[in-house]
N, C-alpha and C positions, 0 to 999 in steps of 0.2 A: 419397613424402612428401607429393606434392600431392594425391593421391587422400585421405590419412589426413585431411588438413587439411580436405579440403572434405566428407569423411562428417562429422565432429564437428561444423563448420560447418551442417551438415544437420539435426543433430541439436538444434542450440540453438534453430531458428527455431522450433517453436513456442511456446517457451518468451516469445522475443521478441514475435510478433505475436496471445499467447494475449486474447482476449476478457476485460477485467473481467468478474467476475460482476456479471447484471443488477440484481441487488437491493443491491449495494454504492454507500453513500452517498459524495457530493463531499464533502469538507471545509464547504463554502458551507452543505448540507442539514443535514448532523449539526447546523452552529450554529445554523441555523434551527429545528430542535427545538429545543434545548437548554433549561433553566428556569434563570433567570436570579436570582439573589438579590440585592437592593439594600437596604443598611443603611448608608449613606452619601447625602449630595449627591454627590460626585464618582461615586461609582456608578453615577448616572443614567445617565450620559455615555454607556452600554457595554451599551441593551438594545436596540437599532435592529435585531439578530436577531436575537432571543428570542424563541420562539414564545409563552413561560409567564413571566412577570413575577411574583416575589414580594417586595413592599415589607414588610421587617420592623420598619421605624420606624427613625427616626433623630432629631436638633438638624440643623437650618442654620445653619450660622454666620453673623454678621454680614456681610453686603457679598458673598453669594453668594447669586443666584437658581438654580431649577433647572428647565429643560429636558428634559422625558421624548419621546421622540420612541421610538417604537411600530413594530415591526412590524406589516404588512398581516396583519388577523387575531389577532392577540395576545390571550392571555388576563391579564390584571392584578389581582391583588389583594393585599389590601392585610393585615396580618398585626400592624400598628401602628403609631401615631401618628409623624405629621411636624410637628414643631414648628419655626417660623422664630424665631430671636433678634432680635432689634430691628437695623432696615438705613436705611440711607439709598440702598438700592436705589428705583427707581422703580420697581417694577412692571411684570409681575405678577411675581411671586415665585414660583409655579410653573407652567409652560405643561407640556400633554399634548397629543401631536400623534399621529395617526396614523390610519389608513382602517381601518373595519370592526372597532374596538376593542370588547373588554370588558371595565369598569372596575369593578371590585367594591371598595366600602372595607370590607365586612366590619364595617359599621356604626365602624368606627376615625374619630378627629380629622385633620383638617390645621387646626393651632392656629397662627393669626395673629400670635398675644399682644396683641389689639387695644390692650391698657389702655394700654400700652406707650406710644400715640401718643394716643388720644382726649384732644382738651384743648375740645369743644364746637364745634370750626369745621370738624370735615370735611376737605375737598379747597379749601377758601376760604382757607387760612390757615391760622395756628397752626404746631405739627410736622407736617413732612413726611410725609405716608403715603404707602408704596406704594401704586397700584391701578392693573388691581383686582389683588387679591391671587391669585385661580386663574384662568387662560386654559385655558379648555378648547376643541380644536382637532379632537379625535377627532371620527369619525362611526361610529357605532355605539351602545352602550349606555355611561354611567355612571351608577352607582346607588350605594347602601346606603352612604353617608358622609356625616361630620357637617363642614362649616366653619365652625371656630369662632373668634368673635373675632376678623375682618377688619379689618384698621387704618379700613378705609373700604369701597368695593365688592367686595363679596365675589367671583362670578363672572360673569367674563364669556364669552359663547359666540360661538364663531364657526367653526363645524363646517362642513365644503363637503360633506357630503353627508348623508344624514337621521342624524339620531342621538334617540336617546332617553334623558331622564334621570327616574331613579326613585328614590321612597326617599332623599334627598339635604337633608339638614337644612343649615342654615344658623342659627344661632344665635348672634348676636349682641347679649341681650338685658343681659347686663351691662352694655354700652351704657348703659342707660339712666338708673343708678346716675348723681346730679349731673348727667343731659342732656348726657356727656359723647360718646356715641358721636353721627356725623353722616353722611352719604350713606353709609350703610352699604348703600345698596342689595344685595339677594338676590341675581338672576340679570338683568344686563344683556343686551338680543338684540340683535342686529344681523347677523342671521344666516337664511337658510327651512330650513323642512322639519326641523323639531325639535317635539318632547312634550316637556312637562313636568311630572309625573304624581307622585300622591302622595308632595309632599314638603310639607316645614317652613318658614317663614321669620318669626323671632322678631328686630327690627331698626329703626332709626332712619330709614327712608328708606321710596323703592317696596320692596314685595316683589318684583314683575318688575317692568323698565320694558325695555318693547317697544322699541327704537328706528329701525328698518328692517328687512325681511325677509318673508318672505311663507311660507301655508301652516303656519301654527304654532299650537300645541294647549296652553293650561294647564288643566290639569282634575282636579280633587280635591285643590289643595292646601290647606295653611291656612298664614294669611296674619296676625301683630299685631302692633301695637304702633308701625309702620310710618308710609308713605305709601300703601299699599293695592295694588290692581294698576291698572298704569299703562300704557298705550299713550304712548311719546314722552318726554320731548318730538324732537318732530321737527323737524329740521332743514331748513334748504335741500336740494334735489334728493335730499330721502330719501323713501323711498314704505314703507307696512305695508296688506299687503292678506291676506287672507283668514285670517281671527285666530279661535279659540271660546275662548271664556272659560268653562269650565261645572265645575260641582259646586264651585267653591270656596268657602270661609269664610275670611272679612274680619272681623277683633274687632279692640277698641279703635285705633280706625287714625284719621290725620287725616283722609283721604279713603277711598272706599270700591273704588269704578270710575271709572277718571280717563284722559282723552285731554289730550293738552296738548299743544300746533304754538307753536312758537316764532314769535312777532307778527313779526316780520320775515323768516320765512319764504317761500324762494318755491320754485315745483318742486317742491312738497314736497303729497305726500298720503295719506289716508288710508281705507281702502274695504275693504266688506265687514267687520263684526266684528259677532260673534254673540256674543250672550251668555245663558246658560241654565243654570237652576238652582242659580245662586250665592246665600249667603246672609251679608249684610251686616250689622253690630250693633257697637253702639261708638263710633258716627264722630263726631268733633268737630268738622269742618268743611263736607264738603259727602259727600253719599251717593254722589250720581254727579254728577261736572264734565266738561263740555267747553268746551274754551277753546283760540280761536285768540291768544290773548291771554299767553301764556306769556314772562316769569317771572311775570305777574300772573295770578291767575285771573279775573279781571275788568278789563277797559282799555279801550282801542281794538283790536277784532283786526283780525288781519292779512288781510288777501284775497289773498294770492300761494302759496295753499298752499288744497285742498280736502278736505273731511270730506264720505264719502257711505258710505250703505247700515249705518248705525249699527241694529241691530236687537236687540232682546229675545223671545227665541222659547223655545217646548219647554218643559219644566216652566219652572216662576217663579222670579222672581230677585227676593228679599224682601230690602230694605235699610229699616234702620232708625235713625234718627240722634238726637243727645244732642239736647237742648230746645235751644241755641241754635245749632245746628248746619241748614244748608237741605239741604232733601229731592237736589233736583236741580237743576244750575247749568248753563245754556249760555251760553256767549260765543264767537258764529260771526260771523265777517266774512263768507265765503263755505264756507255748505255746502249740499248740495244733496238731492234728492231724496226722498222719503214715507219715514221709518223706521218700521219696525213694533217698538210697544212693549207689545204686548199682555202679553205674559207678564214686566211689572214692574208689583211693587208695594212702593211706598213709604211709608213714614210717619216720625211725630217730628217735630218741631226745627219749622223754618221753611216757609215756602211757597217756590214753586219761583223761579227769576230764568230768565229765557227768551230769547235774541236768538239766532233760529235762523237767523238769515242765508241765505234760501233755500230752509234744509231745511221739511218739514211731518212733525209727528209721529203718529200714528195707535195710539189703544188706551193701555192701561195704566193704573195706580193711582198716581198722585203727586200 
């Protein structure tokens, strides 16, 4: 009986210590393929291992923001519009997170419902708006979508490792119906090592406004209606160094090319920014400003904060301003060294206002 027992016993072990097959997936892997379909906010919640992300549109309801957090590598696209209902959420109202992403809107809306809050005052007062209304957190690619109708600042970026964004409209130009839309800012930075590359920004505020970060590329986009493109304003102990501003068009905007340092700024600088072959037209107040002087364009500036290596290189960067509007405005407490401004030429409006604190300019048309 003990011999019978221990042959059959014999017989089961290989059964027991048989090898998975090599090519059979974990549970863990199959989900990590998987594609993922989200037609809800609550949906979001549940694509952290989705190799394949499909947004097919949905409504947010009031008083829920939503949180996309991304598998490493994920493919995302977007299939239809995400429209938010009116919140008394603060913002943002949707964050996207995740390393090595690709964000495809398929040319689709994420609709704000701006009008919903615009009452003329912005982020100063008035109704409460979220902002900014998208946080974008990925590194990798987001492109081909429209955001439309931001209560206020539309996106902000703050990617930790390079990303690039293309194709990427922002339109907020209903806004302007009554002068009710206000810091409707485009694409806030405070982030390095980003493009931002053939897109739209139709808006009450900067198109971009730089406000920290280094290594960062805007080029070919178009830019109205606006505060123009903007380096700052900069803060205390915040620094924006090696910036190109090239191919872009600047129409009807209050300013054209605008640095701004917060006059009570200290620790704070700004260096290396090139700018080439942009073309400016429209501007009602000043074509290109610089000012340590900020909320004023013109004041007392600050000297606890420096401005160097401001330069106009490579094809020309033609700005053109309204008759009572000045060509180019500097107001430096402390900026320093020879910028080369050969490849600017300015015309229109007014004669230039100059307190270069320092710096010495070299070459160009103004």
């Amino acid at each position: 009986m003990l011999t019978s027992t221990l042959f059959f016993a014999a017989l089961a072990l290989p059964a027991v210590f048989a090898a998975p097959a090599a090519d059979a997936p974990t549970p863990v892997e199959v989900a990590k393929r998987a594609t993922c379909t989200v037609s809800s906010a609550a949906a979001a919640a549940s694509v952290s291992s989705c190799s394949t992300v499909v947004i097919t549109g949905f409504t947010v309801p009031s008083g829920t923001t939503v949180d996309f957090k991304f598998a490493t590598g994920a493919s995302v696209t977007m299939t239809g519009d995400i429209v938010f209902s009116k919140t008394t959420s603060a913002g943002p109202l949707l964050t996207l997170e995740g390393t090595s992403v690709t964000f495809n809107g398929g040319d689709h809306n994420i609709n704000g419902n701006g009008a919903l809050y615009w009452d003329g005052e912005g982020t100063n007062g008035g109704v409460a708006k979220p902002h900014p209304f998208v946080k974008v957190k990925i590194s990798g690619t987001f492109e081909d979508v429209t955001i439309l109708n931001s209560p206020a600042q539309a996106i902000s970026l703050g990617n930790d490792a390079a990303l690039l964004v293309h194709g990427v409209n922002v339109d907020n130009s209903a806004g302007d119906a009554g002068a009710l839309g206000h810091n409707t800012d485009g694409f806030d930075v405070s982030t390095s090592d980003v493009t931002i590359q053939d897109c739209v920004v139709k808006n009450q505020d900067d198109c971009i406004a730089i406000n920290a970060g280094s290594n960062i590329v805007f080029e070919n986009n178009q830019c109205s209606g606006g505060h123009g493109i903007s380096i700052g304003s900069i803060a205390s102990s915040k620094t924006v160094s090696n910036v190109k501003i090239a191919n872009n068009v600047v129409t009807n905007s209050m300013y054209g090319l605008r640095i701004k340092v917060d006059a009570d700024a200290t620790s704070a600088s700004v260096s290396t920014v090139t700018y080439e072959g942009n073309t400016v037209s429209g501007i009602s107040k000043y074509g290109i400003l610089i000012s340590q002087s900020y909320p004023d364009d013109f004041s007392t500036p600050g000297t606890g904060s420096t401005i160097s290596g401001i330069n106009f290189t490579g094809s020309t960067t033609s700005v053109s301003v309204s008759s009572s509007a000045t060509r180019v405005g500097i107001d430096c407490g402390k900026c320093s060294g020879t910028w080369n401004w050969a490849s600017l030429s300015a015309s229109g409006g007014k004669g230039d206002d100059l307190v270069l604190g320092g710096a010495t300019i070299s070459g160009g048309s103004y």
